[in-house]
N, C-alpha and C positions, 0 to 999 in steps of 0.2 A: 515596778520591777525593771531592772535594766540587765539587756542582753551582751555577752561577751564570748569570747574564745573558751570554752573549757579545758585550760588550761595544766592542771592538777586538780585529782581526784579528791575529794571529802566535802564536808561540813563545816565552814568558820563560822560564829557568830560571837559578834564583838563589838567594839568599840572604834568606828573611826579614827585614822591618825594620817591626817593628811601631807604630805612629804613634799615639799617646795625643794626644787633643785635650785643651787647659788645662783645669783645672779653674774653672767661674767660677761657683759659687754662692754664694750671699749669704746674710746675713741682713738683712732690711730694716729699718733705722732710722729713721723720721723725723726730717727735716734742722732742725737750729733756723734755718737762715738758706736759704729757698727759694732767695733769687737765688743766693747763693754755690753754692748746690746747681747752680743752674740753670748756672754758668759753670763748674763741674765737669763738666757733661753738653757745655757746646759746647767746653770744651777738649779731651774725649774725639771728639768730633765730628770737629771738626778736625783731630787726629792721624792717626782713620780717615781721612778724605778722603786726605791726604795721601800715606799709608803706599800707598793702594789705585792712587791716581794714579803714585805708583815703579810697584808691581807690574805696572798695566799696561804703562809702558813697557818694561821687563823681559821681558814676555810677549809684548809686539810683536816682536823680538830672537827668542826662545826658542820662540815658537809661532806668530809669523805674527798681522796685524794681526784677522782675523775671528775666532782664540778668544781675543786680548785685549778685545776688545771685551764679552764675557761679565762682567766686570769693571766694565763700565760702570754694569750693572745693580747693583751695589753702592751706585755712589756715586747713582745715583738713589732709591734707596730711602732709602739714609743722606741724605739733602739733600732729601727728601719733604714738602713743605710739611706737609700733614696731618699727616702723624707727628711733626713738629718741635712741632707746636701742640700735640699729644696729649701727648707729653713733656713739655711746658712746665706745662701745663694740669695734669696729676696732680703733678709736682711742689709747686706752688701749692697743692692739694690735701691735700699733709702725704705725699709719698712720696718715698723716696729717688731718686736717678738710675738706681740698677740698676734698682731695680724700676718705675719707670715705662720705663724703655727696653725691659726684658723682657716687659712688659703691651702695651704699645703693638706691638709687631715679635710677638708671639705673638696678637696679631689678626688681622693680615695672613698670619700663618704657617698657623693655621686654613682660611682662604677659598681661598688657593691649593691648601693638599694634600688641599682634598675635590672638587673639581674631577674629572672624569672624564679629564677629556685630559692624557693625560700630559706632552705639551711645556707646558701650564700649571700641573701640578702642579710639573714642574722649577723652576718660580719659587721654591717656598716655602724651596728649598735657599737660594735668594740672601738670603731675608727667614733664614732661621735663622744663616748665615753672616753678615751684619752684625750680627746681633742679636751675634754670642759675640763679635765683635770689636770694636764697643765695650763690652760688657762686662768683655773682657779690659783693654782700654785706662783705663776706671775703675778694675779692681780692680786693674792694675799687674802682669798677669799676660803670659805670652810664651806665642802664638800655636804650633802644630806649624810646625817649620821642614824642610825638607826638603831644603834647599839643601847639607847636607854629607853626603848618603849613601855608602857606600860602592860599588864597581866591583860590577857585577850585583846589584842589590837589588832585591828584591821587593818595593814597599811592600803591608804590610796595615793597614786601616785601616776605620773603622766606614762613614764619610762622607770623601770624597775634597771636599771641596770648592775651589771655584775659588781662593779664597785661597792655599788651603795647595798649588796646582800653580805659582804665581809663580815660584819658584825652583828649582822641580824643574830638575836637570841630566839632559837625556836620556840624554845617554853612561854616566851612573851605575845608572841604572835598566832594569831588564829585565823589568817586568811588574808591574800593578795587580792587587790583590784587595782590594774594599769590602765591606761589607754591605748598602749601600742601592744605588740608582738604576737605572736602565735605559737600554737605547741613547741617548736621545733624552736623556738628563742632561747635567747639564756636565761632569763626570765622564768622559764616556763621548766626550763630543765634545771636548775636551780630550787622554783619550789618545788618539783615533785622530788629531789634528793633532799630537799630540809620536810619532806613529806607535811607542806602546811597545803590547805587549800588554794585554789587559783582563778580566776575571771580573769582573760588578760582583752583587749582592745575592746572595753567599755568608752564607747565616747562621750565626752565632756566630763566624764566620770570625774575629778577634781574640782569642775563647779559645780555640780549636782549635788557632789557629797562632803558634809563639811563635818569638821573635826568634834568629834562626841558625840557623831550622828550612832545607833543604834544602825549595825551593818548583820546579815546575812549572804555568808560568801558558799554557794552551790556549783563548787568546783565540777562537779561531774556533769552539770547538766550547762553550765558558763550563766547561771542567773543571780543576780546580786538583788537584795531587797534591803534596801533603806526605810527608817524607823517602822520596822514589819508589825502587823499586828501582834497579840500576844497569841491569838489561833496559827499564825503561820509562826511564833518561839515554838511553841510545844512541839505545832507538827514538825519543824526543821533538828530540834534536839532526842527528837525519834529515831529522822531520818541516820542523825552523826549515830545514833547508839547505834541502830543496826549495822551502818558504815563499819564502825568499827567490829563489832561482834563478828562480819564476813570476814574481814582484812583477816582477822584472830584467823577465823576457820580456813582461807585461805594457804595458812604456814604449813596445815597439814599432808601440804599436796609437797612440801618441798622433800628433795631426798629420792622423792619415787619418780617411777617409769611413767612416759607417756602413752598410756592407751583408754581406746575404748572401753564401753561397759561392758561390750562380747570379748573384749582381750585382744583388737589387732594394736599390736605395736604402732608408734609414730612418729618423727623422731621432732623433739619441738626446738628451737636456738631462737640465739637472737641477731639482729641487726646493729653492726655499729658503723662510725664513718671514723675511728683513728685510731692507734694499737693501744692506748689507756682506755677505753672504752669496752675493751675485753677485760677488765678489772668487774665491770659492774654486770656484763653478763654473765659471767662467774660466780657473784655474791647472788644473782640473781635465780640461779640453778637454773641457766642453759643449758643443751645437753650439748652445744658447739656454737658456731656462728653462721648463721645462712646468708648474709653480704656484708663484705667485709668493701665499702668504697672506696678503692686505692687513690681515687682520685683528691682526697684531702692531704697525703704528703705530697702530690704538685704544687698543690695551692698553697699551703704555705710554706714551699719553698722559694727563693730568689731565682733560682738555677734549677734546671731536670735537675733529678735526686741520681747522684751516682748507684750504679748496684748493689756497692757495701751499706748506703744509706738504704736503700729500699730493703734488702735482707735482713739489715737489722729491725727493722720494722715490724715485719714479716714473722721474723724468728722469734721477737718478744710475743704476738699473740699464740704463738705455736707453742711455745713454752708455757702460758698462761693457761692455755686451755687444755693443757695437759693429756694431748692423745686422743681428742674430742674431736670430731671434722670442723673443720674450715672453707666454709668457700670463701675468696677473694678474687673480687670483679677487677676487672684490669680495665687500664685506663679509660674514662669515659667523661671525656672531655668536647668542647663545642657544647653546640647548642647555647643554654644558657653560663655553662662553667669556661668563662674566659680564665685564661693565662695568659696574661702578657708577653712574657718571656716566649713563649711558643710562635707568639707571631701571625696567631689565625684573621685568614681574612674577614673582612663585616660579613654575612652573607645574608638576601631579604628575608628568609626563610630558614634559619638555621636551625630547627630541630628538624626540618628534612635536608638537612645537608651535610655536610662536612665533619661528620662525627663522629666519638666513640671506636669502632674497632675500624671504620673507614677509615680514618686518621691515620691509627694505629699500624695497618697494614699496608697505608703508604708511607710510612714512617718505619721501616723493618729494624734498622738497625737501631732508632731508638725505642722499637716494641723488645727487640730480644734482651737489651738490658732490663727492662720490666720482669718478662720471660724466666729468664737467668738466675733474676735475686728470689721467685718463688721458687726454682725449681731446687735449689739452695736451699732455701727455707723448709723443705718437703722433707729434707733427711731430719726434720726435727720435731714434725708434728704433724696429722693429717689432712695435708691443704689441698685444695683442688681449686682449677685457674676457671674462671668465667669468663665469657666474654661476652659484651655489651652492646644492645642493637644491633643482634646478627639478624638479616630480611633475605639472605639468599646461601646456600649449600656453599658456592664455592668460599662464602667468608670462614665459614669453619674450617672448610680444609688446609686452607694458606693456612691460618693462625697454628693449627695441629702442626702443619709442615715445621713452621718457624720453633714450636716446643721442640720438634726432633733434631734440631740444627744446632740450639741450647743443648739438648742433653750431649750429644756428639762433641760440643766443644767442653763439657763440662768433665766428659769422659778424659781427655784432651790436657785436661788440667788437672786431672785425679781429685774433682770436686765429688762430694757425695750429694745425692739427690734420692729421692721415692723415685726410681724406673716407670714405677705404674701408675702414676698421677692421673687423676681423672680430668679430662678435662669437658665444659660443659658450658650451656648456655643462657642467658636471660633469653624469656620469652615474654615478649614485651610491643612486639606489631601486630599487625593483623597478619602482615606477612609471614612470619615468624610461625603464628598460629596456621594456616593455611597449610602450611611444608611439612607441619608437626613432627609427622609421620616422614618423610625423609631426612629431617635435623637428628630425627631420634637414632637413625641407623648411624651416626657418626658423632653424638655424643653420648657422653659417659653420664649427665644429669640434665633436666631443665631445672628451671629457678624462675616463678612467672613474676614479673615486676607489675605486679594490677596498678599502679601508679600511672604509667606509661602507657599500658595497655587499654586503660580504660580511655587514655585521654585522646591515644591516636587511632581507635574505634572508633569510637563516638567523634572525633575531630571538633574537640572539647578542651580548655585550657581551663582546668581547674581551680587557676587564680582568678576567672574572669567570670564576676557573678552574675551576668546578663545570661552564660551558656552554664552555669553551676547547674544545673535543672539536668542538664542532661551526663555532666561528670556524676556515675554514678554506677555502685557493681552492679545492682541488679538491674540493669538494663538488658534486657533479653541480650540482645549481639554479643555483650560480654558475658554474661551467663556460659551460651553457646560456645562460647571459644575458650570458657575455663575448662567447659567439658571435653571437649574435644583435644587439647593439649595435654591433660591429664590420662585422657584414653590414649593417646597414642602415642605416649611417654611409657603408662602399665603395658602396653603389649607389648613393648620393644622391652620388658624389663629393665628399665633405668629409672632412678630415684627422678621422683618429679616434686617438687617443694614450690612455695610460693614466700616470696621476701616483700612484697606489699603492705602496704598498713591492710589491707585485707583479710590480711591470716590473723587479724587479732579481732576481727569482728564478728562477735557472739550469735550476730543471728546469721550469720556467712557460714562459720565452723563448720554443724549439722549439714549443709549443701558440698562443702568442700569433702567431708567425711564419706558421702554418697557418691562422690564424683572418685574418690579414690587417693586421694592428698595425701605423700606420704610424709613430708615435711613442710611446717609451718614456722616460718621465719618473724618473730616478733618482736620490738620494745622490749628492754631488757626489763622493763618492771610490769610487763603485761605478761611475763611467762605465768607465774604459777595461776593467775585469773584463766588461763589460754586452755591449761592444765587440765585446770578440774572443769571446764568447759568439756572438753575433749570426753574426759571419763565420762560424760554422762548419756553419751548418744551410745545405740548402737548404730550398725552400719541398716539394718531392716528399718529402725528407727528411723533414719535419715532417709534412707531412700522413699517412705513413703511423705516426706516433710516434700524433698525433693521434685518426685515425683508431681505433686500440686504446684508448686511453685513454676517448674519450666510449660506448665501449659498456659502461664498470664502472659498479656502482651505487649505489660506496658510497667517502669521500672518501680514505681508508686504502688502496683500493685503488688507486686513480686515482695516487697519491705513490709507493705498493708499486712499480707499472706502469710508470710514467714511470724510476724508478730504477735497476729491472732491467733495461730494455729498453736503456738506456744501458751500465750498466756491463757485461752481454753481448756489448753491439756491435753488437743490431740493427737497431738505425738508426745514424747519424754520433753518437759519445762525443762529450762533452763532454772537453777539456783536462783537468779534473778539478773532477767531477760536486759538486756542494755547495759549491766555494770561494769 
């Protein structure tokens, strides 16, 4: 058995098909004719474009318009003003078209994969995936095609990238195994929108497993079992039935209200990070969006995004979600989310430095353009502004000031805006946690980021598996500070929610429920699981779950605890505990 990322949820069992990317290495020659070179480089150009522009239409068809749009990110790189110039410019220089194309796109590949955040380092997949594909296109080479698999294939393959999923036929396919990427890949968001199973960063997985091998792909749990006995066939074609037979029983939750089995209300949304991504929480029955990350129209812009660009941003998810709330985080930038264009200095320590709404409020005047295009956006749907790594009272009052200084000019301008915008905070430090109780007197919501929260508790880097042990919710200190943020959020009467991958974890729920959670911010395809989670606890129920759990001391136990207790039956089970 080999270990991986559980990447996409279900059951493949198939047949090997192992996927060789082209080969496209070069030797580099110096071109006797630059330009001729240079119209070898946009004839390849061009092709790319092209070819990418089919596959997304293809992929709109095949996977639905929000993971063809993943695609998109191609043709903006390959059509990157900078990089066209960089190309140009080494060409002139005395270097071939490979090798300036591969110099130029292996710059950009550097910046993005040392990036700490993982949905940023996913970039650098896109800059390597154009890179091989105009280089294919130069050397006259043919791309992995995918499109003729055989009935149950497992593809195995090093890098799954977006290209090489254009043609994937789902019906053909019954399960992915990579070597590289993580949930949060394109890879990973791709299979769960072609809904096949997934294992992604299986290592050596392409020499391990070879073509006609008998595969078992255990998307949910990330275990792959190569030529399996026939005692783990049966038991694994158990597992897909009942997989399936939940999924089915799952649909019934869609349509209805989110509450307890005693009947309190709760309000459930999802998380996206771009305005197409309100498409999928929508098909997905959000009841709104609880973090909306503004910070991905920076990134991929050239320039700050004027206010008409940010509004219209703004206003398409407000339009989409049709009267549903919205929170939308305001810029939250540094730390690991460099911008070029911005200009930030190196700093040793940059997620304690220079970031987020720090920035942001020594940056006024290009905070109130931010400001401005939601307050805008507000007369059109109901949005409310977050703000990002607030650790002390005065940062919310400036940021509030700077909203009143917007509405005044908006006034000013005979703009229409919501007057009563709410405006609120991530609670995401320990600091943050600590003030609780005076943050709450001057916002209008918290929104707990357990991502953050856990990491800069514990003083825990969640990608770094030497301290993984200790990145963890139920670590008492974070237990304690979910509790105490959420109490002193309900006394002050203001919505308290949490936008973490924590609000979707099954055996959390129940503790969250105890604690008094009034919204839970999820993965748009984790909503209806989150759902009928939800219905099944009461609030007595939980608290006596609860209640055992905050007297352990150590985070192994607290997970032990919650576990047992459940699959015992001494509180209300779970439908089934981990899925």
């Amino acid at each position: 058995m080999f270990k991986g990322v559980n990447a996409s949820d279900g059951f493949g069992i198939g047949v090997a098909q192992v996927a060789v990317a082209p080969d496209v290495s070069f030797t580099p020659v110096a071109p006797e004719d630059p330009e001729k070179e240079k119209q070898r480089y946009e004839a390849a150009l061009e092709k790319f474009v092209a070819q990418t522009n089919a596959q997304i239409e293809r992929m709109k068809v095949s996977v639905g318009e929000e993971a063809a749009l993943i695609m998109g990110a191609h043709i903006e790189f390959a059509e990157d003003e900078g990089i066209h110039d960089t190309v140009n410019s080494s060409i002139d220089a005395g270097m071939c078209a490979e090798q300036a194309v591969s110099e130029a796109y292996n710059t950009y590949y550097t910046m993005f994969s040392q990036m700490d955040d993982e949905l940023f380092r996913e970039r650098a997949t896109d800059v390597a995936d154009v890179k091989t594909g105009l280089l294919a296109d130069l050397l006259g080479k043919e791309v992995v095609d995918l499109s003729t698999l055989p009935e149950n294939s497992i593809i195995v393959v090093k890098e799954l990238t977006p290209s090489m999923t254009a043609d994937i036929d789902k019906e053909n396919v019954a399960g992915i195994v990579t070597e590289t990427g993580g949930r949060t890949s394109h890879s990973a968001i791709i299979a769960r929108a072609l809904e096949i199973p997934a294992v992604l960063s299986v290592e050596d997985a392409t020499e391990h497993i070879k073509t006609g091998d008998m595969v078992i792909v255990d998307g949910s749990a990330g275990d792959v079992l190569v030529q399996p006995s026939k005692e783990d066939l049966e038991a694994y074609r158990a597992k897909a039935k009942a997989y399936a037979d939940d999924k089915a029983a799952l649909e019934t939750y869609r349509g209805k209200k989110t509450i307890t089995a005693d009947g309190e209300t709760k309000l459930l949304v999802a998380n996206i990070g771009n305005p197409d991504d309100a498409n999928a929480a929508a098909e997905h029955d959000a009841e709104g969006i609880g973090l909306f990350r503004s910070e991905f129209l920076f990134m991929d812009a050239k320039e700050l995004p004027s206010e008409d660009e940010q509004f219209a941003a703004y206003q398409k998810v407000a339009l989409r979600m049709k009267g549903r709330p919205i929170i939308i985080r305001t810029l939250d930038v540094g730390g690991d989310k460099e911008i070029p264009y911005m200009n930030l200095q190196k700093e040793d320590n940059p997620f304690m430095g220079f970031r987020a709404i720090r920035y942001c409020l020594n940056n006024p005047d290009q905070y109130k353009v931010q400001l401005t295009a939601l307050l805008r956006a507000s007369a059109f749907g109901d949005i409310k502004i977050m703000l990002p790594l607030v650790t002390a009272l005065d940062e919310v009052r400036k940021a509030r000031s700077l909203v009143e200084e917007c509405k005044k000019e908006l006034d000013e301008r005979g703009v229409s805006y919501d007057p009563d915008i709410e405006v609120g905070t991530m609670i995401e430090t320990p600091a943050a946690s600590l003030i609780a109780d005076n943050l709450a007197e001057v916002c209008d919501f918290f929104s707990i980021g357990t991502n953050d929260l856990i990491g800069y508790t514990m003083c825990a880097d969640r990608g770094n598996d030497r301290v993984a042990y200790l990145y963890e919710v139920y670590q008492p200190a974070v237990l304690r500070s979910l509790k105490r943020i959420i109490s002193e959020g309900n006394k002050r009467g203001i919505m308290v929610g949490m936008c973490g991958e924590a609000a979707a974890d099954p055996l959390l729920i129940p503790v969250l429920i105890s604690f008094g959670l009034g919204e839970f911010s999820v993965s748009a395809p984790s909503i209806l699981r989150t759902r009928r989670i939800i219905s099944q606890w009461t609030k007595e129920e939980a608290d006596v779950l609860t209640e055992k759990v905050l007297t352990l001391k150590t985070a192994a136990a607290g997970r032990r605890k919650v576990g047992s207790l459940l699959s015992r039956g001494s509180v209300r089970p779970l439908v089934s505990v981990g899925a």
